[in-house]
C-alpha positions, 0 to 999 in steps of 0.5 A, spaced: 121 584 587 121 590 592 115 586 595 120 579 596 125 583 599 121 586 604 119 580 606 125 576 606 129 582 609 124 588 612 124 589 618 129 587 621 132 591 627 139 596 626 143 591 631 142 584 626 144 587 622 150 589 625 151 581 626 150 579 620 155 584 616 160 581 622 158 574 620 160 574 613 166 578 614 168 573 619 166 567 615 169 570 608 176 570 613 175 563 616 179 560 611 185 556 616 181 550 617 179 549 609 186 551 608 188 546 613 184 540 610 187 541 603 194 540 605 195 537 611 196 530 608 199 533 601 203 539 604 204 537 612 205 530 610 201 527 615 197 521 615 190 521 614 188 518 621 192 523 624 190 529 620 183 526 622 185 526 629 187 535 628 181 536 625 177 532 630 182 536 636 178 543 633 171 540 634 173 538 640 175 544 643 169 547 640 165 543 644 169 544 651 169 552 647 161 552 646 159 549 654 164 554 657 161 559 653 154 558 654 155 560 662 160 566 660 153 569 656 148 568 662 153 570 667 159 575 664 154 577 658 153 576 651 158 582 648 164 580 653 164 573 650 164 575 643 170 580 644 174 575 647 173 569 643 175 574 637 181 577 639 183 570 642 182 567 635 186 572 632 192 571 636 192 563 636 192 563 628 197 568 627 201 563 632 198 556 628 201 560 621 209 559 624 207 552 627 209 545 623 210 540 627 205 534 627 203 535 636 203 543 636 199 544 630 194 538 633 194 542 639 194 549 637 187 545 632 184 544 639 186 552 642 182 554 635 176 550 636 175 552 643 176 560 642 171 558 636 166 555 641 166 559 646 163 565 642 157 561 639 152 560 644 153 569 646 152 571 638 145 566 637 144 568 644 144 575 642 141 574 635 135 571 639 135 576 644 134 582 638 129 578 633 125 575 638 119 570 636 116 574 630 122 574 626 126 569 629 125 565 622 127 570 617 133 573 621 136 567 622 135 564 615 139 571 612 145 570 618 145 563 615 145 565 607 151 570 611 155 563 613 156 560 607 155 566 603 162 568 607 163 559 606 163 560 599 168 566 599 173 562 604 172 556 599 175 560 593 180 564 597 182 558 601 184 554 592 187 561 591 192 563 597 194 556 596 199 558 592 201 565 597 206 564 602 204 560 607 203 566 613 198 570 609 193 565 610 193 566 618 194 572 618 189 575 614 184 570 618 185 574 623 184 580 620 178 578 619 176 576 627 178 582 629 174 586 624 168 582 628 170 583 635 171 592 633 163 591 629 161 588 636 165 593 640 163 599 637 156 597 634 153 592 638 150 593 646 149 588 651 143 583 650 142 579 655 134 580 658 132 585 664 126 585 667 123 592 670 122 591 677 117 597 680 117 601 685 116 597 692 114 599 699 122 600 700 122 608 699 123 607 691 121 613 687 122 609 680 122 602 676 129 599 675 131 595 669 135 588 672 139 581 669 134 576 669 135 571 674 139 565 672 136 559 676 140 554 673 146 550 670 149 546 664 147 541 669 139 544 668 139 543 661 142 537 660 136 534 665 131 537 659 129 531 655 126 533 650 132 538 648 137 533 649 134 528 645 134 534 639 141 536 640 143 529 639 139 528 633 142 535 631 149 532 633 147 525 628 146 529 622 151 534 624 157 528 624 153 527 617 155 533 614 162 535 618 164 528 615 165 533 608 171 535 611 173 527 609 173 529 603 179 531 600 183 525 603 178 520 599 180 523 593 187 522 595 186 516 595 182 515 589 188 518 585 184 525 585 187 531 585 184 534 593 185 541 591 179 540 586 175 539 593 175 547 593 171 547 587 166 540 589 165 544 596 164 550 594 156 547 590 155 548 598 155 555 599 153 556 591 147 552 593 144 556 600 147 563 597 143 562 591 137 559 593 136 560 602 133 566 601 126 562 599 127 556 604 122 560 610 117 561 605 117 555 602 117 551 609 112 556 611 106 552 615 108 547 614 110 540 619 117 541 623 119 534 624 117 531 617 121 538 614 126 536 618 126 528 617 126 529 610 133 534 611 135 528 615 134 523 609 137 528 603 143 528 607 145 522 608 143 518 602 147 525 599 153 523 603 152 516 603 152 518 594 160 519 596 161 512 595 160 512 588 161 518 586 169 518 581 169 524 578 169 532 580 162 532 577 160 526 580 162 528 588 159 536 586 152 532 584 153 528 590 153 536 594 147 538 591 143 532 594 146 534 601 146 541 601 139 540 599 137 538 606 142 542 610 138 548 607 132 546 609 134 543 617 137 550 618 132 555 619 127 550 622 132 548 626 134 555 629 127 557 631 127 550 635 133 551 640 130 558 641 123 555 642 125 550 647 130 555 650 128 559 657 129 565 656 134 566 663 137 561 661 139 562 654 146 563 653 146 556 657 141 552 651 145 556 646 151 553 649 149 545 650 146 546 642 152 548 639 156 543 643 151 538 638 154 541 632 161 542 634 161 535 637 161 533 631 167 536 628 170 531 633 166 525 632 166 526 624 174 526 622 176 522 628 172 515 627 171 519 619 179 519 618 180 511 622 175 508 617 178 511 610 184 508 613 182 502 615 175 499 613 173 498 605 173 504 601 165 504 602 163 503 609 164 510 612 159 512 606 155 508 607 154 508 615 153 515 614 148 513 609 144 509 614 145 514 620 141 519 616 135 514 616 135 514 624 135 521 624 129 522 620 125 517 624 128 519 631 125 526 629 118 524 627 117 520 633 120 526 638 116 531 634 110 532 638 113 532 644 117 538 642 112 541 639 108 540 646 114 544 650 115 550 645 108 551 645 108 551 653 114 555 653 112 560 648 106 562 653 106 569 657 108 568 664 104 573 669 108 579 671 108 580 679 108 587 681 112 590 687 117 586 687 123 589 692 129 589 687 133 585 693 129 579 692 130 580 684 137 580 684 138 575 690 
């Protein structure tokens, strides 16, 4: 056991830990969005197109949040873009807890969203920058076991605080982001790469750290073929997984009880807890894209499972099969954004990556919640179904190629001395 937790945990720098522990604080209290999935059409009445519509609000503002936060990483720094999304975080949720009216809570979902987004490209910056490549895998494999570990605890508090009053559940949200912003604030320093510039022929006595130029824009990244292509392959399996936000209203309509979609969810966050710690060892060696197609079909035909799934036990068994595949998508996919990321640029290549997760918390609830209320009871099901394939067989045929440019990037870059520290900075 004391070998497997040092190969699982050991050697990991003082500051992820920092990270992590923010992390499952963070998530513990990230219960305003569960809360609001569970009771926006029982409680607040609404529709469930329009309550697709408000959580499709959050995840677009998460992604307009996540490309604004990418240049904020790159250019501000990393450390300055987590303390501000997270003292805004906290603020927007205690101004939610007051709000009821259908147009200011769908607005205040997309604030939400975007203070949301605009922290995640400089904290998966700051976790690359600090583990770099030998420990990417496992640092991110444990920051993962944070989320849900933290997921499991909100699902939990989410079905207990339901019978609270109303206000607690923001304001303890809050709380909860403004334990991570005084974590980073006091714990965690500026990340962003320097490079040594040495003494020139300009009198300088000593070698000076500096920024790493950033040489390009969103627009760079958004030119990378071979890294677009797998965001948007993130993006389908993410539209896949976000779709479980659909679930409480599919039980609505079967007759079931939603407030029993704590105990369904919670199977996610039970599965990875219990379980992600052994996924790198696992998937050690072995091929990426066939690791990542097979998640691909695992969470579509899980999902997809929705559709015939009538009971409590039923829908929770259809969460193993899918939370099976995004447990094993996790890791792989992590260490791939950071593998196809140039390093001066990588706030920018968070940000563009996150954007494919936080798209979907649009795309999923919007067109999710328009086809529970509209098509057969199936159909959302089963197009989920069917998108999993497509996933799986886009990644094995796109994973040469990237694996070709991660090996390319991952080559050392010569070092040019006497570089004048103007030029540098220029």
């Amino acid at each position: 056991m004391r070998g497997w937790l040092a190969q699982t945990a050991g050697g990991l720098p003082k500051i992820f830990w920092y990270l992590w522990t923010g992390t499952l604080i963070n998530r513990t209290g990230a219960f305003v969005m569960l809360y609001l999935e569970i009771h926006m059409v029982v409680e607040y009445g609404f529709s469930p197109t329009f309550a697709g519509l408000v959580l499709g609000l959050f995840g677009g503002g998460m992604a307009l949040g996540s490309l604004a936060g990418g240049v904020l990483a790159d250019r501000w720094g990393r450390r300055s873009s987590l303390l501000l999304s997270n003292v805004a975080l906290a603020a927007t949720a205690v101004v939610l807890g007051f709000v009821f009216q259908p147009v200011a809570v769908a607005a205040l979902a997309a604030v939400y969203g975007f203070w949301n987004g605009l922290g995640r490209p400089a904290f998966s910056a700051t976790m690359v920058d600090v583990l770099g490549p030998s420990l990417r895998m496992r640092g991110m494999n444990l920051n993962y076991w944070a989320i849900n570990l933290g997921f499991s605890c909100a699902a939990v508090l989410a079905g207990v605080l339901a019978r609270t009053p109303h206000l607690t559940v923001f304001l303890l949200n809050a709380a909860a982001q403004l334990t991570m912003a005084a974590i980073v604030f006091w714990r965690v320093p500026e990340t962003q790469p320097v490079e040594t510039v040495l003494p020139g022929t300009g009198g300088r006595a000593r070698a000076t750290a500096v920024r790493v130029p950033v040489e390009g824009s969103i627009a760079t990244v958004l030119r990378d073929r071979v890294f677009m292509t797998f965001v948007l392959l993130n993006l389908g399996l993410w539209i896949i997984i976000e779709s479980c936000k659909l679930i409480p209203i599919a039980m609505h309509q079967r007759g079931m009880d939603a407030a029993d979609y704590g105990t369904v969810i919670a199977v996610n966050g039970i599965m990875i807890v219990a379980f992600q710690l052994f996924v790198p060892k696992l998937l050690a060696g072995r091929n990426r894209s066939r690791v990542l197609a097979l998640s691909a079909l695992l969470v579509g035909f899980g999902m997809g499972a929705t559709a015939i799934a009538g009971t409590v036990p039923m829908l929770m068994l259809t969460v193993v099969v899918w939370t099976a595949g995004e447990m094993l998508n996790a890791p792989v996919n992590g260490t791939l954004i950071a593998d196809l990321s140039q390093p001066a640029m990588r706030g920018r290549y968070q940000g563009v990556a996150s954007m494919g997760f936080t798209a979907a918390n649009f795309v999923a609830p919007v067109a999710g919640g328009a086809l529970l209320q509209y098509a057969p009871p199936a159909t959302l099901w089963l197009v989920l179904a069917l998108l999993g394939v497509v996933v799986a067989v886009g990644q094995l045929l796109s994973g040469p190629v990237r694996e070709r440019r991660a090996r390319a990037l991952a080559e050392p870059k010569p070092v040019v001395e006497g570089a004048d520290l103007a030029s540098v900075a220029a």
